[in-house]
Backbone as JSON Lines, residues from 0, in Angstrom:
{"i":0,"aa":"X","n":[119.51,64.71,100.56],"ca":[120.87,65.24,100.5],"c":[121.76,64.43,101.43]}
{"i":1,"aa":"X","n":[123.05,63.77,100.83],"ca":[123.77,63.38,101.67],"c":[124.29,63.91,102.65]}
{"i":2,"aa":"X","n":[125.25,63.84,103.68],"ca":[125.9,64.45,104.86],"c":[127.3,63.69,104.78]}
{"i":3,"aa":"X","n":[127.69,62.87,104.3],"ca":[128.87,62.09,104.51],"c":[129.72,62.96,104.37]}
{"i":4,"aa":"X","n":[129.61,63.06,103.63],"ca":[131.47,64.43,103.29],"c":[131.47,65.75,103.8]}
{"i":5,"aa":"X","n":[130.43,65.76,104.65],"ca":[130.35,67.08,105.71],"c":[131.19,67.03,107.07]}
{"i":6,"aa":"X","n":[131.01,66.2,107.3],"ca":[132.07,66.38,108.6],"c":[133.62,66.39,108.4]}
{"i":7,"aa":"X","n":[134.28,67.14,109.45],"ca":[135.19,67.42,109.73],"c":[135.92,66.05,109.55]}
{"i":8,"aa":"X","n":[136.69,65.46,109.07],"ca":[137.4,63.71,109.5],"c":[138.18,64.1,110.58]}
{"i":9,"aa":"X","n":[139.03,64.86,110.47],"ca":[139.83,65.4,112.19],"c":[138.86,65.02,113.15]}
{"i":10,"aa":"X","n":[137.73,65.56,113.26],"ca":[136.84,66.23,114.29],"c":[136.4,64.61,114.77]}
{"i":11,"aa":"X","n":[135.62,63.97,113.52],"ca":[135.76,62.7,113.79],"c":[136.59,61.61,113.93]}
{"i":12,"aa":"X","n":[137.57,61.28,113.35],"ca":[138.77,60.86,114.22],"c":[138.77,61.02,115.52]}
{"i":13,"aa":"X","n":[138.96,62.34,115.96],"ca":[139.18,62.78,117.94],"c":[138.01,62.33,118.0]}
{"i":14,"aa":"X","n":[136.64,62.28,117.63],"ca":[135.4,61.55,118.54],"c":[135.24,60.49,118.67]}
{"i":15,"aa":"X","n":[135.7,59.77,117.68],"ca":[135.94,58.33,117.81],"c":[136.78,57.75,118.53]}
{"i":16,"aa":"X","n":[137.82,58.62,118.96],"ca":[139.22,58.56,119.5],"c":[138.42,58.63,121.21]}
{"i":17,"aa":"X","n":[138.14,59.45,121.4],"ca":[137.5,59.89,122.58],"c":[136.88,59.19,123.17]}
{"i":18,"aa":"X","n":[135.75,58.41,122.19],"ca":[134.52,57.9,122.72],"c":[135.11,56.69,123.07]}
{"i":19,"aa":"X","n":[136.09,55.77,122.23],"ca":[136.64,54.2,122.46],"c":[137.68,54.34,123.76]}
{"i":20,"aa":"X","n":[138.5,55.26,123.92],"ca":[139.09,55.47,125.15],"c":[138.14,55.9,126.62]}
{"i":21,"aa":"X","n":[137.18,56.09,126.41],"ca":[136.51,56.29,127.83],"c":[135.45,55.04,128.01]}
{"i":22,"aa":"X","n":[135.5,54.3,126.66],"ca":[135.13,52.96,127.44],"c":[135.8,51.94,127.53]}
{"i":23,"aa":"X","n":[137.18,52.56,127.16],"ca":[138.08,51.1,127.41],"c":[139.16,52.38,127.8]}
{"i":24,"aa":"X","n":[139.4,52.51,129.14],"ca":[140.32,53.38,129.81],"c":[141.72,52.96,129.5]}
{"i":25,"aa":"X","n":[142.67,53.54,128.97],"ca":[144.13,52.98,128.46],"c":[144.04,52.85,127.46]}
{"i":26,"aa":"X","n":[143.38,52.51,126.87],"ca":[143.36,52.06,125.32],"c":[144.35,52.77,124.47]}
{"i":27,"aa":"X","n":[145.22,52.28,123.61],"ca":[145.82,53.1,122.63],"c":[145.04,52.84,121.4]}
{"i":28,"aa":"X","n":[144.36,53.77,120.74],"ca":[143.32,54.4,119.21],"c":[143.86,54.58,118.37]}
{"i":29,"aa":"X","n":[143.94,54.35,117.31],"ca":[144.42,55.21,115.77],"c":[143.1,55.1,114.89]}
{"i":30,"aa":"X","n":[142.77,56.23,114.77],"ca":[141.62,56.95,114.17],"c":[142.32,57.36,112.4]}
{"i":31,"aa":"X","n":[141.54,56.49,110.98],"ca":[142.15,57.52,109.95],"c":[140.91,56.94,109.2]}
{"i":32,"aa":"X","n":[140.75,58.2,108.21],"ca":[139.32,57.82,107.51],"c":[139.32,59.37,107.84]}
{"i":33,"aa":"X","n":[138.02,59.05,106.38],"ca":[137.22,60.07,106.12],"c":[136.17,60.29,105.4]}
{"i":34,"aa":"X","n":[135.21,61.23,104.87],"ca":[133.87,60.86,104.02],"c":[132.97,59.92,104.76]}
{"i":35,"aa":"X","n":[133.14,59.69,105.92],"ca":[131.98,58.55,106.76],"c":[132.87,57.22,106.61]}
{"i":36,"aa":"X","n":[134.06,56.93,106.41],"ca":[134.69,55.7,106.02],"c":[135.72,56.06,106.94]}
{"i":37,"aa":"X","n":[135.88,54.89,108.24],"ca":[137.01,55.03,108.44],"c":[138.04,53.2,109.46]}
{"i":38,"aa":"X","n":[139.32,53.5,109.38],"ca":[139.73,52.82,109.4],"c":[140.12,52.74,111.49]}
{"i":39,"aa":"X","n":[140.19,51.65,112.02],"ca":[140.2,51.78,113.74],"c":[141.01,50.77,114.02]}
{"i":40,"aa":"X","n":[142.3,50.92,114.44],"ca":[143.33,50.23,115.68],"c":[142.73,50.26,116.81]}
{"i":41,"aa":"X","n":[142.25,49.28,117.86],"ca":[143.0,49.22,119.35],"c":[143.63,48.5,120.31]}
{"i":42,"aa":"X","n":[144.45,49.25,120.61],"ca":[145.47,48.28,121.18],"c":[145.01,48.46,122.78]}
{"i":43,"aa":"X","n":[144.94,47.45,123.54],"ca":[144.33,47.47,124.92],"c":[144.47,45.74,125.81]}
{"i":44,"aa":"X","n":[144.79,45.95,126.95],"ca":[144.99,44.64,128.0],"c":[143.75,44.0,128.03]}
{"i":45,"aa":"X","n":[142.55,44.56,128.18],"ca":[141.28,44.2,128.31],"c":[141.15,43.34,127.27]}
{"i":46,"aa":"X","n":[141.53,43.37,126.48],"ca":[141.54,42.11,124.81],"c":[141.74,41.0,125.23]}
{"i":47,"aa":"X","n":[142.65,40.57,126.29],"ca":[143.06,39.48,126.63],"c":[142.47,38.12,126.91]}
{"i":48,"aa":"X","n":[141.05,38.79,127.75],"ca":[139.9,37.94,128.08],"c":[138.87,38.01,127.22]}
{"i":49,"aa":"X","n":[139.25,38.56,126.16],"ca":[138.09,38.45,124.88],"c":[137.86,37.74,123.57]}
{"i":50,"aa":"X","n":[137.23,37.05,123.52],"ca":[137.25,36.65,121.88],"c":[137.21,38.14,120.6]}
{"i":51,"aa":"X","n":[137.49,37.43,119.49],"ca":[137.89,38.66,118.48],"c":[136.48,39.48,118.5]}
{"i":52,"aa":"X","n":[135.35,38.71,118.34],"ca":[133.76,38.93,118.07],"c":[133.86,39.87,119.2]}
{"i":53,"aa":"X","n":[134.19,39.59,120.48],"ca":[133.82,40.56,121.84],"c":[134.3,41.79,121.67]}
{"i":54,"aa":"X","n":[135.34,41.59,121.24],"ca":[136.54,42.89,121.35],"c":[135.7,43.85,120.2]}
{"i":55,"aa":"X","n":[135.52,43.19,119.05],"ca":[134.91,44.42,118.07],"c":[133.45,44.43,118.39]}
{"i":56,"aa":"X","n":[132.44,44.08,119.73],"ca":[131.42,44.8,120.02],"c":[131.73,45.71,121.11]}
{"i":57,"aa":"X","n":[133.06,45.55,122.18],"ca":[133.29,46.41,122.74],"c":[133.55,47.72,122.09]}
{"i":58,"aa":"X","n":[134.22,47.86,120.98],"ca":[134.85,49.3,120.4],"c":[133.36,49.22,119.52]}
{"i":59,"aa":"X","n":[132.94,48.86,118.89],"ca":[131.64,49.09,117.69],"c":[130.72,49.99,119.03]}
{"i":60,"aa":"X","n":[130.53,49.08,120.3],"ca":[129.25,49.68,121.16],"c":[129.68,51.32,121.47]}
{"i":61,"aa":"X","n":[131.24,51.59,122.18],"ca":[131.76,52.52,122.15],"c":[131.41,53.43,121.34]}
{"i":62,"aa":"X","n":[131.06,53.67,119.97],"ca":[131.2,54.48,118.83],"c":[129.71,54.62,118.22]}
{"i":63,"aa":"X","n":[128.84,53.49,118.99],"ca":[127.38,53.26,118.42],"c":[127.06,54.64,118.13]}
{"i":64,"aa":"X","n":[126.95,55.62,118.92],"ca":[126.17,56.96,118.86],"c":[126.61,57.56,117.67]}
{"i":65,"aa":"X","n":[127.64,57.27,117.58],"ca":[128.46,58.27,116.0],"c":[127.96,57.78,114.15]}
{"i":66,"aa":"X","n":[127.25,56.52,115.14],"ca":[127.05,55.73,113.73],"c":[125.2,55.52,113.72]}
{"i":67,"aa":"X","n":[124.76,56.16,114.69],"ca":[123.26,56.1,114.47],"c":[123.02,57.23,113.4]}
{"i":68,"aa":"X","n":[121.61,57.06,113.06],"ca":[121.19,58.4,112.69],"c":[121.67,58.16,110.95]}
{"i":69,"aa":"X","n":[120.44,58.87,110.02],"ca":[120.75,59.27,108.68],"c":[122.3,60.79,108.56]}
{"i":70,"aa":"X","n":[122.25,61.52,109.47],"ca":[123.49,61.93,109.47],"c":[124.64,62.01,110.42]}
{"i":71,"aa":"X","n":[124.69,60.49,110.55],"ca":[125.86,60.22,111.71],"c":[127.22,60.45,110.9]}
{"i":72,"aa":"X","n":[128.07,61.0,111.63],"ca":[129.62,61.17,111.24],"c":[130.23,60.1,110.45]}
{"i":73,"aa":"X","n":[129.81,58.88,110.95],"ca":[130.62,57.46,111.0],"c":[129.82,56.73,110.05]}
{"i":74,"aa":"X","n":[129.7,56.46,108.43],"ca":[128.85,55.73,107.82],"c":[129.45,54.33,107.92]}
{"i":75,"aa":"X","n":[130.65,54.03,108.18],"ca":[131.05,52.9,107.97],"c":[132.52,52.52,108.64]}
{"i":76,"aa":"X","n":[132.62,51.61,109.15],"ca":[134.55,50.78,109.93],"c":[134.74,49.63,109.02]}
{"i":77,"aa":"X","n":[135.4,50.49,107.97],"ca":[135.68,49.65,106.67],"c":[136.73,48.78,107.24]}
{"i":78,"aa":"X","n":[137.72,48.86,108.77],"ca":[138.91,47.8,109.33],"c":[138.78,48.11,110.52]}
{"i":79,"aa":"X","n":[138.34,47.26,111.48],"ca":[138.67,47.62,112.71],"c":[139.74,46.15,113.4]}
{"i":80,"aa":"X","n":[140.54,46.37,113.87],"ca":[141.75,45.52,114.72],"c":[141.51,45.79,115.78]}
{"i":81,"aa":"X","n":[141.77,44.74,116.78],"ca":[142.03,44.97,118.28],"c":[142.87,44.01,118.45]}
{"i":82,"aa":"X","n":[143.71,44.25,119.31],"ca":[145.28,43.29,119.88],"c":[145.09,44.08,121.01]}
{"i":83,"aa":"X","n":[145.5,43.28,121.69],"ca":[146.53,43.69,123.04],"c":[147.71,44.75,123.38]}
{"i":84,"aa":"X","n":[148.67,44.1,122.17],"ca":[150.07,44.16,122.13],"c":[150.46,45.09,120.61]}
């Protein structure tokens, strides 16, 4: 039995939201998606000293827990961006 379309997308959004801001303190998030599919902005200073590759293992490592597991919230970051600015 699947689980994808069980979770809340709100609920996940704010956890995803949550989890990328407490490892990148400041960070501005935009969380949208749903069904295990979702889409991730972040905008953050810390980008600055990063290559693109770094920046999306910083936010991917952030969120790892949401995306383990046969019924993790997070099946997939069909777009993730990171800028600075």
């Amino acid at each position: 039995m699947h689980s994808h379309g069980n979770h809340d997308a709100d609920a996940v959004c704010t956890a995803v939201t949550e989890a990328i801001t407490e490892a990148i303190p400041g960070a501005q998030v935009e969380v949208v998606g749903g069904g295990g599919h979702y889409v991730i902005d972040v905008v953050s200073p810390i980008f600055a000293d990063l290559n693109r590759l770094n920046r999306k293992r910083k936010v991917l490592s952030a969120i790892k827990h949401l995306m383990a597991g046969d019924h993790a919230p997070v099946h997939a970051v069909d777009k993730l961006t990171t800028r600075t600015a």
